[in-house]
N, C-alpha and C positions, 0 to 999 in steps of 0.2 A: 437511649439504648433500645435495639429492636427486644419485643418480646418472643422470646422463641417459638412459643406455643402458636404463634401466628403467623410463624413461618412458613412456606410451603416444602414439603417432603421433596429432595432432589435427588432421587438414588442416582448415583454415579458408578463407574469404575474405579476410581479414584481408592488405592489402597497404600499400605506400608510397613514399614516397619521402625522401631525402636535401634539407635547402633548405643557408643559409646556417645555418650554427651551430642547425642545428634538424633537427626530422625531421616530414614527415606521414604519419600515417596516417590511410588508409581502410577503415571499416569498414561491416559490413551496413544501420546507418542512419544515420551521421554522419561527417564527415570532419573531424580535426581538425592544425591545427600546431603543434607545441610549442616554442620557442625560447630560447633561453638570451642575453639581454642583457648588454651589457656590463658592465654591476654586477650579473653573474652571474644576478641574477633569472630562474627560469623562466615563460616567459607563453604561456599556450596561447589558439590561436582555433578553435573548435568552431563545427561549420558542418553541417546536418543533409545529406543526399546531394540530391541534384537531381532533378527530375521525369523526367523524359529514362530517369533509370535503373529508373525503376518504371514504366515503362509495360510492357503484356508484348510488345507488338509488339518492341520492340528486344531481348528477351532473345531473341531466336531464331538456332538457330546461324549464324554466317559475320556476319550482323549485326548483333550482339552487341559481335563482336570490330572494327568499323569505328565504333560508338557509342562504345567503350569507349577506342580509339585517341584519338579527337578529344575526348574528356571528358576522358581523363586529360594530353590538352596542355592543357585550359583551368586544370584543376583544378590540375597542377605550375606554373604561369604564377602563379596567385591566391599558390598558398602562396609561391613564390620574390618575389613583391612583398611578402609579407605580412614574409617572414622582411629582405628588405634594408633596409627603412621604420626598423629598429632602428639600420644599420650607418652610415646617411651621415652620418658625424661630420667633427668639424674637427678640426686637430691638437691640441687640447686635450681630443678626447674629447666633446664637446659636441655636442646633435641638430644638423645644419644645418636652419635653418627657408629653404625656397627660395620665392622668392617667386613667384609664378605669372605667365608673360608676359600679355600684352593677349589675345592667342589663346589662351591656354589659360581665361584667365577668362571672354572672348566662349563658348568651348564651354562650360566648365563652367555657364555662365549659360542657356544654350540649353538643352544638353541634359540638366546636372545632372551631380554628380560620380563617380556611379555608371556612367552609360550612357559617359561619357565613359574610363572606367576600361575597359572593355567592351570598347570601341573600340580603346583601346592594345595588350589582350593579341591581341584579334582580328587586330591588324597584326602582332603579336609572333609568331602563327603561325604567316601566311600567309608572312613572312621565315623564320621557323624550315624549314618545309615547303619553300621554295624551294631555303634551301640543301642539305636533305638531298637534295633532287632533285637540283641542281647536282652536289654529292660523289658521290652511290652512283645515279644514274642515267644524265646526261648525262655527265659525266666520262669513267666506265671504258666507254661507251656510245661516246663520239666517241675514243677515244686508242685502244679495241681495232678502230674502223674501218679502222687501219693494217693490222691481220691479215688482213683480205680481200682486200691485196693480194698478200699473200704464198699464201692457202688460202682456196679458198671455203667452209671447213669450216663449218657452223654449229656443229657441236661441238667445235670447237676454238676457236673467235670467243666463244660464250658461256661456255665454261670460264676464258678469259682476262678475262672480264668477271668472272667470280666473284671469281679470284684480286686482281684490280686492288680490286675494293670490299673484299672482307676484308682488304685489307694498307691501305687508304684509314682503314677502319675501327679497324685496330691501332697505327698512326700518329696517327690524333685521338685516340683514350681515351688515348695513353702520352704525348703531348703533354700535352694534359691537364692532367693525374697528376702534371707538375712544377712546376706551379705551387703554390705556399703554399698558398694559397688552398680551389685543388680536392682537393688532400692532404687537409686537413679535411673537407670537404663528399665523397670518396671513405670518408673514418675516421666521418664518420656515417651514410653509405650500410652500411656495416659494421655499426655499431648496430641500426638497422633492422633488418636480419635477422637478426642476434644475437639480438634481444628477440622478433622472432615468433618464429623457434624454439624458442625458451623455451617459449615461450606455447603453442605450437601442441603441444608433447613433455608438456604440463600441467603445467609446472613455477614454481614464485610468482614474478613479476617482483621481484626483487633484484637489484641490480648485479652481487653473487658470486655468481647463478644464470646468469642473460643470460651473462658474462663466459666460461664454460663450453661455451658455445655455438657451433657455425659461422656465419660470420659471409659463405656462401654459402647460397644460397637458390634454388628450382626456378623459381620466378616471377619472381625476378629481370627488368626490364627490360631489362635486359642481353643476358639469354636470348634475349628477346623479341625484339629489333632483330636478333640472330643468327640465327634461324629465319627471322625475313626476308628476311633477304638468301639463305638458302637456300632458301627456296620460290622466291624472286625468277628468282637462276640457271638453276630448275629448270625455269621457266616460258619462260625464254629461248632452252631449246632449242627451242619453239615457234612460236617467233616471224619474220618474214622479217628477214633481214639487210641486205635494202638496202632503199629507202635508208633511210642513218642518223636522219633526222631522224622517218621513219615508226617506226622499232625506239623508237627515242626516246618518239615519242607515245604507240603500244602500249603501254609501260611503266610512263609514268603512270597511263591508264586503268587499269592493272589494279591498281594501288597499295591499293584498297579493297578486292581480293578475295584480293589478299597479306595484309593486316592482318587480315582473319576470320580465315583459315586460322593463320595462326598466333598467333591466339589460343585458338583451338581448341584448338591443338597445347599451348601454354603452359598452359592451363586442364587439359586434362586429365593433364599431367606432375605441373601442382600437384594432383592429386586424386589422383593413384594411386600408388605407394610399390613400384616392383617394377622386377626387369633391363629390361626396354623402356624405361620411365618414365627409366630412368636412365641408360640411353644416349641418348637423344634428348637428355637434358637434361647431358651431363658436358662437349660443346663449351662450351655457355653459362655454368655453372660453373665453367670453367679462364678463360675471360674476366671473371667477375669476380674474377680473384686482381690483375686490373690495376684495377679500377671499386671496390672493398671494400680497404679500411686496415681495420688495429687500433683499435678506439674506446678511449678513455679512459674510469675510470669517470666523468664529467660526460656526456658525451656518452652513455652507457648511461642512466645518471639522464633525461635530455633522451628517449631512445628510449623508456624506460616510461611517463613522464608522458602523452607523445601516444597510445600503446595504448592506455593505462589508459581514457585519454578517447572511444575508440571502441568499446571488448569492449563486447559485449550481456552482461546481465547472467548471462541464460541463457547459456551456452559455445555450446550445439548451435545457436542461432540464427545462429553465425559460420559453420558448416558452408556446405556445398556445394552 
């Protein structure tokens, strides 16, 4: 068994994500998910990457990181459909075949099973987005409006905003975390970064390699929604305080120039390997010790499969 500490550092692009009893990853030309069925079977769907991300206009900094936001909800959408298609059984274990209402078939007829697929995640979003807005915008937005009765402070109004989103934030992920469910799907987010670091230290994907590994990572999503909400606050001391529903709107609008930035931030953490890099990045790694479980080795096996199916053949074409 290699000794990791004698590994050499191989930052890559090489990223992913946790589904149901599976993991994706994406790599420099393909994305693929790997899934573990209930009669254990592993079944991977490899999916080459999307035009969107090879055009060169959207690689440019700040707009990169708002392409790469709204790619990687459609992208995590596709594969968590792809991974639960496995799971809707009956209690005997058996696929449920459902059968399609009168409007799902009128759409499907119309517009075809694909577009109309399209449609669902696209609504799946624009909900998803909503509510994060709800939680970590209007929320701590309208509940810290009570502070400006007490202090006109701006910086004390938007430091009570900060505090309200990150305890908003450490209440959903530990909620979470207690269900059956997402204990799995947190113990294969754990996989995930298990096996790139393997990968990324140049070490052979084996269960008893991977296994060796931390099972925190600098790119982490995790990270990522963290940095946000700190650039967020940061921005807020900027902002006018009244009225609420103007600070409100502000805040949306800027949603998109929140998410470059700290993608930026995130990207260059995952590229460099030194004390700065690692203080920026040690908030967001003490938060995945609640987002990352211990994998199993099945759930390792499940995390090499989908690597396996993304690494360039070349190493150095996963670079940076």
């Amino acid at each position: 068994m290699t000794d990791k500490k004698n590994c050499p550092l191989h930052k890559t692009s090489i990223g992913g994500q946790a589904v149901i009893e599976g993991v994706m990853m994406r790599g420099p030309e393909s994305i693929a998910v790997a899934v573990r069925k209930p009669d254990k079977e592993i079944v991977i769907d490899k999916k080459p990457i999307g035009k969107v991300r090879r055009n060169k206009f959207f690689k440019f900094p700040i707009i990169r990181g708002v392409v790469n936001f709204f790619d990687s909800l459609i992208v995590g959408l596709q594969a968590l459909t792809f991974s639960a298609k496995f799971f809707d059984l009956d209690e005997n274990g058996n696929q449920i075949e459902e059968t399609p209402s009168k409007f799902e078939q009128w759409l499907e007829k119309k517009l075809g099973s694909e577009k109309v697929m399209n449609i669902v995640i696209g609504i799946s979003i624009i909900i998803s987005l909503g509510l994060s807005i709800f939680l970590f915008v209007f929320l701590p937005t309208f509940l810290c409006g009570l502070v400006a009765k007490i202090s006109d402070s701006i910086f004390l109004r938007s430091l009570t905003e900060g505090v309200v989103k990150i305890a908003i934030f450490i209440t959903y992920l530990s909620l979470c975390g207690q269900t059956k469910d997402m204990k799995r799907v947190f113990a294969y987010h754990g996989a995930e970064h298990k096996t790139i670091n393997c990968y990324e230290h140049g070490d052979e994907l084996t269960i008893e390699n991977v296994k060796k590994y931390s099972r925190l990572h600098p790119r982490c999503g995790t990270s990522f929604l963290l940095i946000v909400m700190v650039i967020s606050i940061f921005i807020s001391f900027f902002l006018p305080v009244n009225p609420t529903w103007l600070r409100i709107l502000l805040k949306v609008l800027c949603l998109p120039v929140v998410a470059g930035l700290s993608y930026e931030i995130i990207k260059f953490a995952g590229r460099h390997d030194n004390r700065f890099t690692r203080i920026i990045s040690a908030p967001g790694m003490w938060f995945q010790h609640i987002t990352t479980k211990e994998p199993d080795d099945s759930m390792i096996e499940v995390a090499i499969a989908s690597l396996n199916a993304v690494k360039p053949e070349n190493k150095d074409e996963a670079k940076w």
